[in-house]
Each structure stands twice: as structure tokens, then as C-alpha cells.
Backbone as a ProteinNet text record, in pm:
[ID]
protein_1_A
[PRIMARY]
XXXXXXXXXXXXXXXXXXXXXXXXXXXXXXXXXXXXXXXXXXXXXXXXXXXXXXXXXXXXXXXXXXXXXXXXXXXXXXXXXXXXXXXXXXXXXXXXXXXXXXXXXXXXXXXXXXXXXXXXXXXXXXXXXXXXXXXXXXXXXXXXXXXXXXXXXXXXXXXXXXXXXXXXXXXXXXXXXXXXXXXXXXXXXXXXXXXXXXX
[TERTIARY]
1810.2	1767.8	1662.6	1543.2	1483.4	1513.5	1632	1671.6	1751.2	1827	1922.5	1768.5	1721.4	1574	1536.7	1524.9	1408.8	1549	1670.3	1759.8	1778	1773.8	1779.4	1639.7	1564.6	1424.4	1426.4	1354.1	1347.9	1272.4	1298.8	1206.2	1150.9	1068.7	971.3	1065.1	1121.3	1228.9	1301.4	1346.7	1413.5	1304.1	1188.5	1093.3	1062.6	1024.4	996.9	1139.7	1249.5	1359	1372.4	1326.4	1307.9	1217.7	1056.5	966.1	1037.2	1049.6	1127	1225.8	1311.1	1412.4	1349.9	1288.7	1222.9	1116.3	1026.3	955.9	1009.4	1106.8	1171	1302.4	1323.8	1366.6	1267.2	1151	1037.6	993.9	984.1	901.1	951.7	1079.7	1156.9	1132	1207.8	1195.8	1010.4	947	766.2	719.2	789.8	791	856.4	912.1	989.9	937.7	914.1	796.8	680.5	623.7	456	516.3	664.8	649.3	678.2	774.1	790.3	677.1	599	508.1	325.2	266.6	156.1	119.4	64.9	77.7	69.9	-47.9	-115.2	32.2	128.7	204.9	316.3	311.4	400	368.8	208.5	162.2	175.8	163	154.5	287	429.2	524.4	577.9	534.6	545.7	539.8	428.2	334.7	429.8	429.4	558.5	672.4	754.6	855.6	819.1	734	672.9	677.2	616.1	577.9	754.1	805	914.2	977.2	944.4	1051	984.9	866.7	771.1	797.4	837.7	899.5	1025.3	1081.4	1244.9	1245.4	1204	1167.6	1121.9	1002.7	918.2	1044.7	1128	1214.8	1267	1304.3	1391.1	1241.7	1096.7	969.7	939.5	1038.7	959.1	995.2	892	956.9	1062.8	1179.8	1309.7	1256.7	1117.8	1119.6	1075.1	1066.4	1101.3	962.3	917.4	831.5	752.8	608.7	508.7	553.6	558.6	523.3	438.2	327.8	178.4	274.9	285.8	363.4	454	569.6	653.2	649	554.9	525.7	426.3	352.4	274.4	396.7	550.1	624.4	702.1	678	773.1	717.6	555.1	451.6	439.4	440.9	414.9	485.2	611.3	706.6	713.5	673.8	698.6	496.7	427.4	302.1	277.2	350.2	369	436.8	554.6	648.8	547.7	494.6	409.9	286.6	221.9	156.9	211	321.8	369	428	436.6	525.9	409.2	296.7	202.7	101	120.5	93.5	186.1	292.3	430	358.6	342.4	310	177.2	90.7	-50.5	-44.5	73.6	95.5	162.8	236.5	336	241.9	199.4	100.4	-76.9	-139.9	-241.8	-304	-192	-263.3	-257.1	-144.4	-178.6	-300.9	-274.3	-381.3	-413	-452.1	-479.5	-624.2	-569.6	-756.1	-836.7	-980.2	-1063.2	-1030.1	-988.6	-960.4	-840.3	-716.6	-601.5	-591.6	-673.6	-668	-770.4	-813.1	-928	-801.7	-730.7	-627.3	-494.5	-486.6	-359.9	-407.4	-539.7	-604.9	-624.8	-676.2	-688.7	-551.7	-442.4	-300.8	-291.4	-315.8	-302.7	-356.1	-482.8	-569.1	-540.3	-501.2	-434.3	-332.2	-182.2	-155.5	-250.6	-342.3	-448.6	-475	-544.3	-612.9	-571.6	-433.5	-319.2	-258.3	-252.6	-242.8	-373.2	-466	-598.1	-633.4	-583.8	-566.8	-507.3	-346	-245.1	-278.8	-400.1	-439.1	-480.2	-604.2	-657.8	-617	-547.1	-447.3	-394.1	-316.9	-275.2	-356.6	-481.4	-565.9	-614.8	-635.3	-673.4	-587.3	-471.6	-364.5	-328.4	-332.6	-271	-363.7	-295.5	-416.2	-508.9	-591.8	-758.2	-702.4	-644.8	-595.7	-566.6	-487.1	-444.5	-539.6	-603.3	-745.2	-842.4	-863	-885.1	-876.3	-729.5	-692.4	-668	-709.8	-720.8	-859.4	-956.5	-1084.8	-1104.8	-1096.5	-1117.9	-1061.9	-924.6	-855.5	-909.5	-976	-1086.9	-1195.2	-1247.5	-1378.1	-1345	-1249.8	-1185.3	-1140.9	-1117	-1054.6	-1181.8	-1241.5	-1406.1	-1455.4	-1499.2	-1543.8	-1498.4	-1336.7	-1265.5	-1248.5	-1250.1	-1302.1	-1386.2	-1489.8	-1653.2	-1654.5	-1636.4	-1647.5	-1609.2	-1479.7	-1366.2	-1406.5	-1426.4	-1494.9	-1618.4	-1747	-1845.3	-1845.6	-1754.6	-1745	-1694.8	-1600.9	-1502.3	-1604.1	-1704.7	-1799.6	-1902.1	-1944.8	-2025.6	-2017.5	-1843.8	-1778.2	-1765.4	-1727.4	-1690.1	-1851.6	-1948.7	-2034.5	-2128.8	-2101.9	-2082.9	-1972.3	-1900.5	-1798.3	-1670.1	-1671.7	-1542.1	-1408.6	-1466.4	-1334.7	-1338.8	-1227.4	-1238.1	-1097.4	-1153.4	-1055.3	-1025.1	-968.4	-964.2	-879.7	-954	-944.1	-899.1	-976.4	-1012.9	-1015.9	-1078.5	-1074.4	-961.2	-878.1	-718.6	-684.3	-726.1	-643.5	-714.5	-817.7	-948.3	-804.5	-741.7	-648.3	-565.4	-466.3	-348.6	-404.1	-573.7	-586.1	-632.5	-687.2	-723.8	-611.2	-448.8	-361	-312.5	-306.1	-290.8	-382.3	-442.1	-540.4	-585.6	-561.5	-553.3	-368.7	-274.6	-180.1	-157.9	-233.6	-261.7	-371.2	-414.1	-544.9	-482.6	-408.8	-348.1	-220.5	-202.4	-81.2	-177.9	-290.4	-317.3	-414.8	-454.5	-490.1	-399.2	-288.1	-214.4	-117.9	-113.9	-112.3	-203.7	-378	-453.2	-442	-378	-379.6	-242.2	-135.8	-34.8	108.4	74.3	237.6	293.7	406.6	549.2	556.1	601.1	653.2	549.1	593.1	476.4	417.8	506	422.2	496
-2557.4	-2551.1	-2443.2	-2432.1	-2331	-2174.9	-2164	-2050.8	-2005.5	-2082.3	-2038.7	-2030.2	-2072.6	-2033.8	-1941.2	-1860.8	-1776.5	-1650.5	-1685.6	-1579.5	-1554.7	-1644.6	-1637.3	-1598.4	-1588.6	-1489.5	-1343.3	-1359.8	-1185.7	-1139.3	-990.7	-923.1	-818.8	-756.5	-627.9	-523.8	-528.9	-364.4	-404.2	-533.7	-538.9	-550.4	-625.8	-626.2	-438.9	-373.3	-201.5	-128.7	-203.6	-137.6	-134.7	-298.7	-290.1	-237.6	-266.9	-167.5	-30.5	32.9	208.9	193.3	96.7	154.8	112.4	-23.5	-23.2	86.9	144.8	285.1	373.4	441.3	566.2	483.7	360.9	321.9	355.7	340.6	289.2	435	501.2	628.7	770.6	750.2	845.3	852.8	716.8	706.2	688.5	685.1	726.1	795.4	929.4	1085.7	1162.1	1134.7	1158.8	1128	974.1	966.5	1011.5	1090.2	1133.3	1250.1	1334.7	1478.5	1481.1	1377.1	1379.3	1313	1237.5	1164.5	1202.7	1173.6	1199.4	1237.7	1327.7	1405.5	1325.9	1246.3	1152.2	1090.4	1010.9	925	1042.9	1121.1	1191.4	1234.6	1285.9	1263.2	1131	1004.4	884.8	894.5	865.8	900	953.7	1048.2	1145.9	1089.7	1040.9	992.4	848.6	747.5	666.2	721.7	798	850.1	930.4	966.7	1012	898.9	785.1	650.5	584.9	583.1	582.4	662.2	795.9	846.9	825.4	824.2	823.7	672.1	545.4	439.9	411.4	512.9	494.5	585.7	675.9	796.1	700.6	565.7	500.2	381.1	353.4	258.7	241	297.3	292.6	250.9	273.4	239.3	117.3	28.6	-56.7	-184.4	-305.2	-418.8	-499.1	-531.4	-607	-799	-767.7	-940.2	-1035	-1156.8	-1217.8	-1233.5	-1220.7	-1211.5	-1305.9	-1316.3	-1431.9	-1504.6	-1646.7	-1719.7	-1669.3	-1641.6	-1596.2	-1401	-1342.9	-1189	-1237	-1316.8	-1341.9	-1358.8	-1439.7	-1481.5	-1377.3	-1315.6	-1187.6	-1046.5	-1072.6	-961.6	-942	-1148.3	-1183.7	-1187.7	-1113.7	-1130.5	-988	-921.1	-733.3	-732.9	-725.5	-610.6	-667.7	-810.5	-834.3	-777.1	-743.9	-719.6	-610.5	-505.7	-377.3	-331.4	-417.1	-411.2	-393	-497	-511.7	-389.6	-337.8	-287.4	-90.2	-103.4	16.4	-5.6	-86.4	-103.7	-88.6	-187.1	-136.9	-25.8	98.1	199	310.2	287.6	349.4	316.3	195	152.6	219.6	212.4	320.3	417.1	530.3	616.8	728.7	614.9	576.6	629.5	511.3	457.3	480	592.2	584.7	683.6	746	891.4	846.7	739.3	766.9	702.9	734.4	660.2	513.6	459.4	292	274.6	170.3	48.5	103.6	71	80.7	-50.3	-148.1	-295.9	-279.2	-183.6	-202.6	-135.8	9.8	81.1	25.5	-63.6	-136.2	-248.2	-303.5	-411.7	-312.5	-202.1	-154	-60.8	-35.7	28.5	-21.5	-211.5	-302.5	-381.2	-345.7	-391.4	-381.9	-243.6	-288.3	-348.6	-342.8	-381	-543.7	-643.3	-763.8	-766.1	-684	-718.4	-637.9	-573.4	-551.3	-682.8	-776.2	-829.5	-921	-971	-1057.2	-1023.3	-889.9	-801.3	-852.4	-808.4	-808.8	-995.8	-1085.2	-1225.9	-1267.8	-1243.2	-1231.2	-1155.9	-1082.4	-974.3	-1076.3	-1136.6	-1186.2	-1347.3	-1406.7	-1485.9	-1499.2	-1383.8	-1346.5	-1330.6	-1271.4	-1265.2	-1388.6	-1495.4	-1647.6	-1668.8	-1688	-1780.6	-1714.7	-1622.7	-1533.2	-1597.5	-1542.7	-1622.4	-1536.8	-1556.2	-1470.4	-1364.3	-1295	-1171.6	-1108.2	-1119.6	-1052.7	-1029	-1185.4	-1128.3	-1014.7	-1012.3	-929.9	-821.6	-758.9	-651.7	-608.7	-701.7	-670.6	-629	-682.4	-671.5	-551.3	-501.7	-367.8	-269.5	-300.8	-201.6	-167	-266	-298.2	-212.8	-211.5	-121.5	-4.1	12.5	196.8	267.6	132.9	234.8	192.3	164.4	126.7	240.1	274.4	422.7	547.1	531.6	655.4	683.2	596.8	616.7	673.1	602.3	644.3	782.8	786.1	946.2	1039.4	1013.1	1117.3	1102.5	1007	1008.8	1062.7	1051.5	1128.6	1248	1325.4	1442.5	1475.4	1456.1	1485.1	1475.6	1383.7	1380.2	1480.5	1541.6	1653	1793	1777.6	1902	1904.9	1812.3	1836.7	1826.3	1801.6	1831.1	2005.8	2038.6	2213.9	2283.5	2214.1	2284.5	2366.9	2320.7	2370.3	2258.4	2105.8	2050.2	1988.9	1981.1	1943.5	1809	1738.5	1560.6	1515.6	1521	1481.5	1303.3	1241.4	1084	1052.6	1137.3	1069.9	932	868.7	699.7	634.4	715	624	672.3	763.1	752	704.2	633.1	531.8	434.2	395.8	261.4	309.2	393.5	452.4	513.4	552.6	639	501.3	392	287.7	206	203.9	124.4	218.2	366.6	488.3	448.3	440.6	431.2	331.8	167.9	97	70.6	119	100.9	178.1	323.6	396.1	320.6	265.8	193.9	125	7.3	-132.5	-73.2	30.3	69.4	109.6	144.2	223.4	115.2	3.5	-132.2	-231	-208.1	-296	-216.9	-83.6	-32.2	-39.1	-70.8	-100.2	-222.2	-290.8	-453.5	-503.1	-359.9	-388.4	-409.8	-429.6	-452.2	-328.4	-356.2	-264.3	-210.7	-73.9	-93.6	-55.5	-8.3	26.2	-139.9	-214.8	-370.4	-494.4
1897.6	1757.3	1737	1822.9	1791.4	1841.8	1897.2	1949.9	1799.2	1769.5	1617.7	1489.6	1519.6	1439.5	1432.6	1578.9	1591.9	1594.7	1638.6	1570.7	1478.1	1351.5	1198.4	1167.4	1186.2	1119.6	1113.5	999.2	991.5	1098.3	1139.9	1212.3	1163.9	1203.4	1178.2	1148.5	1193.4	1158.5	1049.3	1037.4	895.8	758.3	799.7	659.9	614	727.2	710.9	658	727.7	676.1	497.4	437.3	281.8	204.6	291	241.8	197.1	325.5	269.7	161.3	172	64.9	-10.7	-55.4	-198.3	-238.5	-122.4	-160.4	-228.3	-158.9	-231.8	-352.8	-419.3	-530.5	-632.5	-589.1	-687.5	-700.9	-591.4	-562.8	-678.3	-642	-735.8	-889.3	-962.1	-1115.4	-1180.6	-1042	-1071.5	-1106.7	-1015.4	-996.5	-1115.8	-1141.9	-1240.3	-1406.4	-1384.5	-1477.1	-1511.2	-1411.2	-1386.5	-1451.3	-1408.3	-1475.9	-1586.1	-1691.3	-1786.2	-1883.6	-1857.7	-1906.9	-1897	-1748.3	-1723.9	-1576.7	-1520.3	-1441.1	-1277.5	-1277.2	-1182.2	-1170.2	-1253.4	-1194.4	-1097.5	-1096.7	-1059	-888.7	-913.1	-731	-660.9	-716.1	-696.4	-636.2	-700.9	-662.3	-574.3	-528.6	-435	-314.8	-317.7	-161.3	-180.4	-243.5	-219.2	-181.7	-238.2	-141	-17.4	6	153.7	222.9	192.6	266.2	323.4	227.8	274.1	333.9	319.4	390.5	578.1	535.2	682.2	788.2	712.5	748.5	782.2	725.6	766.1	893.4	901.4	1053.3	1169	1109.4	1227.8	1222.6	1176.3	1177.7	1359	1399.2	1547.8	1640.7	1634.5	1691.5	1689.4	1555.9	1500.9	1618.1	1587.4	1663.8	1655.3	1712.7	1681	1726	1696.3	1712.5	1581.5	1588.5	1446.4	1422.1	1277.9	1238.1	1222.2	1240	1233.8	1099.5	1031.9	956.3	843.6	908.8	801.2	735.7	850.1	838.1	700	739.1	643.6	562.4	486.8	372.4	305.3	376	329.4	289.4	364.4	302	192.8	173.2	31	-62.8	-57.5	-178.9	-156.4	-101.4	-120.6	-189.4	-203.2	-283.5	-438.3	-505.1	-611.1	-671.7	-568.7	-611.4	-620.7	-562.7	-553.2	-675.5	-708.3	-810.8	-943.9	-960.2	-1087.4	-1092.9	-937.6	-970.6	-1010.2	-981.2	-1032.3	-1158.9	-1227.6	-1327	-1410.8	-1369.7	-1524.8	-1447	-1348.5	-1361.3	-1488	-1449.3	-1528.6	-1698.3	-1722.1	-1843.1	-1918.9	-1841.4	-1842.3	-1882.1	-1764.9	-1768.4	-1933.6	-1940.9	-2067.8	-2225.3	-2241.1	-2321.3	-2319.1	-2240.3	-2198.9	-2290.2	-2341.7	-2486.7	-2610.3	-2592.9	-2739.6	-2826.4	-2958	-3034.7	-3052.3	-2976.3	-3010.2	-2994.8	-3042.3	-3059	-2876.1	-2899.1	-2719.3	-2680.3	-2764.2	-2639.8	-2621.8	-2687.7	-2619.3	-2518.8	-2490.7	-2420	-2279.3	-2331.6	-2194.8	-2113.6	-2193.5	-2177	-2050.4	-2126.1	-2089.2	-1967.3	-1913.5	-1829.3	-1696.6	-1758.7	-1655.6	-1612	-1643.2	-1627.1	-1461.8	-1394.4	-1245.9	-1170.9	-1212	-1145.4	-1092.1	-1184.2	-1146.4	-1022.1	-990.1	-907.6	-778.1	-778.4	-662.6	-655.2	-724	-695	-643.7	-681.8	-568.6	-450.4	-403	-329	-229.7	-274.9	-225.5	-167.4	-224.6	-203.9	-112	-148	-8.4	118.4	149.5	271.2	349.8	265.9	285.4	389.7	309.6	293.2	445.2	464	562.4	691.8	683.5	762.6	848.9	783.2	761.8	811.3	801.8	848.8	976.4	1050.4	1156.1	1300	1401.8	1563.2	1502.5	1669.8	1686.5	1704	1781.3	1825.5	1737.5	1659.5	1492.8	1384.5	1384.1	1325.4	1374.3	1484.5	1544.9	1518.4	1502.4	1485	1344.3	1249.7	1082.3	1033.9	1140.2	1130.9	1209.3	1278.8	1357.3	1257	1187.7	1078.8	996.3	914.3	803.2	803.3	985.4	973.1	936.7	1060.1	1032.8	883.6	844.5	697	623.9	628.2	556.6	572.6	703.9	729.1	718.5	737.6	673.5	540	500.6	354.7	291	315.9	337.5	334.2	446.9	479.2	414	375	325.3	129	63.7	-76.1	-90.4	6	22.4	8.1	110.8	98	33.3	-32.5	-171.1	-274.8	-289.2	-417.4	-416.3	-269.4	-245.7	-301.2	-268.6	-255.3	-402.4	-502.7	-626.1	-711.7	-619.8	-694.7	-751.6	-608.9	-609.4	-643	-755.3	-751.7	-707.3	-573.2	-476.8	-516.7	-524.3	-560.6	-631.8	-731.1	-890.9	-839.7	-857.4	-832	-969	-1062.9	-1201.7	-1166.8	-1250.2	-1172.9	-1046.8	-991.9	-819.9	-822.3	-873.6	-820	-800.4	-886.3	-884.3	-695	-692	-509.7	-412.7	-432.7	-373.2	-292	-368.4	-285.3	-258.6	-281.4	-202	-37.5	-42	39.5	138.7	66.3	169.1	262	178	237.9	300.9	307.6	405.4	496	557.1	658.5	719.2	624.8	695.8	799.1	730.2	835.8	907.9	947.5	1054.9	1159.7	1074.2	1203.2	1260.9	1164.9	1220.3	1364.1	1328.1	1448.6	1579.2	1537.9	1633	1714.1	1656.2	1709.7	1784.7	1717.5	1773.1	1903.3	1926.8	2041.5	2164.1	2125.3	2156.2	2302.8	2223.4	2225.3	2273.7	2331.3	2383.1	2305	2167.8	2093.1	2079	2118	2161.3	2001.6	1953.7	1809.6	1712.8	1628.2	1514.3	1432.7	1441.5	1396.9	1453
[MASK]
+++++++++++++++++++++++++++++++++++++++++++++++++++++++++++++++++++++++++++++++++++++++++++++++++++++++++++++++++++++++++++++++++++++++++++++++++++++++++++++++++++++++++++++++++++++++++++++++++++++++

């Protein structure tokens, strides 16, 4: 019984296998949107279809074993949180010139920010529920992209303060650049620590 179990679970290569294709689904009609609409959604885009295309390349690395419980349930809450949070970027994007009221434009501003913050719940979530070892290795990730961060907005705020680099709503790539860097850490931890596979 638990052998037909642990054969019927998803594994790591199949959850990354949907990540990518849902990336470059989402990534494209983004891109596309950013050029016909507003400029930012269009880099946004971009780097989603990069992400994907960069996941489907790490696909054959990935692990063919069945995925943790806590993992699982953290992959069936990404993509509908991801979903929403590009959808009311798109919507922003959309709707962000024209002429309306300052509370609709405060309303329609703070639209993503919600699925972050379920995003940001479920990490968490996940973190909690996983062994010591994993924790472990979410907390070591955490620092690294804490500090790479750090680092890398600092100097970007230096640099644009003398005028060499002009970031026109920089903050919006504050979190694309944090979930970039935390899943470079997390690989490079969990190589650390012996797992076969990019996860």
C-alpha cells in the first residue's frame, strides 16, 4: 500500500515541469501586454518567460522523487497565487493611467499586493511544517537573499542617487529579484546538504 502511494505522488520534476509551462503561458500574453499597454509589465514578462525557459533547461537535474506532503501542498497554492498575482498586475497595468478617483487608484495599486501576502503565508507555512534539515535550509536561503538584496538595492540607490542609474519604479523588482535569489540559494543549500537535483 505504501509503495502504490509513494508511486502515485507527484515528484519534483513533475511540479517544475508545470511551474515552466505555466511560466512561459503566463509570461508571454504579460509581455505582450507590457508592450501594448505599460512598459514595466512587459520586462516583468520577460524574466517569467526566462524563468521558464531556465526551468525547463534544469528539468533533466531535477529530482525524480515524490514530493514532501508540506512541498505539495505549497505547489498547489503557488500557481493559483501567482495566477492572481499576475492577473491584478495585468489589471494595474491596464488601468493604472487612466483618470480615476486616488482611492480607486490606491485600491487598484494594492490589488497585488494580496496574493504576496498569501504567497508570503504559504512560505511560511511551508517552512513550519517541513523537518529540521529543510528548515534549515530555508533559513540559510532567507539570510542569503536578505543580504543579496541588501546589497544589490543599496547600491542601486547610491548609484541612482549620483545619477549613473535611473530605476523608474524600482521597487516593483524588490520581489521578483528576492524569489530570484532565494531559489538560487535554496539550490545551492540543498547541494550543500547532499540532495541530488535542483529540488
Amino acid at each position: 500500500m505504501t509503495e502504490a502511494i509513494a508511486t502515485t505522488a507527484p515528484t519534483y520534476r513533475h511540479s517544475m515541469l508545470v511551474l515552466a509551462l505555466w511560466a512561459l503561458g503566463v509570461g508571454v500574453p504579460l509581455a505582450v501586454a507590457g508592450w501594448l499597454f505599460w512598459e514595466p509589465l512587459c520586462y516583468m514578462g520577460g524574466g517569467i518567460i526566462a524563468a521558464g525557459v531556465i526551468w525547463l533547461l534544469l528539468l533533466p537535474f531535477t529530482s525524480s522523487e515524490p514530493i514532501s506532503p508540506a512541498a505539495h501542498r505549497f505547489f498547489r497554492v503557488i500557481l493559483p497565487a501567482m495566477g492572481s498575482y499576475f492577473l491584478a498586475m495585468f489589471v494595474f497595468g491596464v488601468v493604472a493611467h487612466l483618470p480615476l478617483a486616488s482611492w480607486a487608484n490606491a485600491l487598484i495599486a494594492l490589488l497585488p499586493v494580496l496574493p504576496v501576502v498569501w504567497l508570503v503565508f504559504m512560505m511560511w507555512r511551508l517552512i513550519r511544517d517541513s523537518d529540521e534539515l529543510h528548515r534549515r535550509i530555508a533559513m540559510e536561503s532567507l539570510l542569503i537573499t536578505s543580504g543579496v538584496v541588501a546589497v544589490l538595492t543599496f547600491a542601486a540607490g547610491m548609484l541612482e542617487a549620483v545619477g549613473i542609474l535611473q530605476l523608474s519604479e524600482g521597487l516593483l523588482y524588490v520581489f521578483p529579484l528576492m524569489c530570484t535569489t532565494y531559489g538560487i540559494a535554496g539550490w545551492r543549500c540543498q547541494r550543500k546538504y547532499g540532495f541530488k537535483g535542483i529540488c
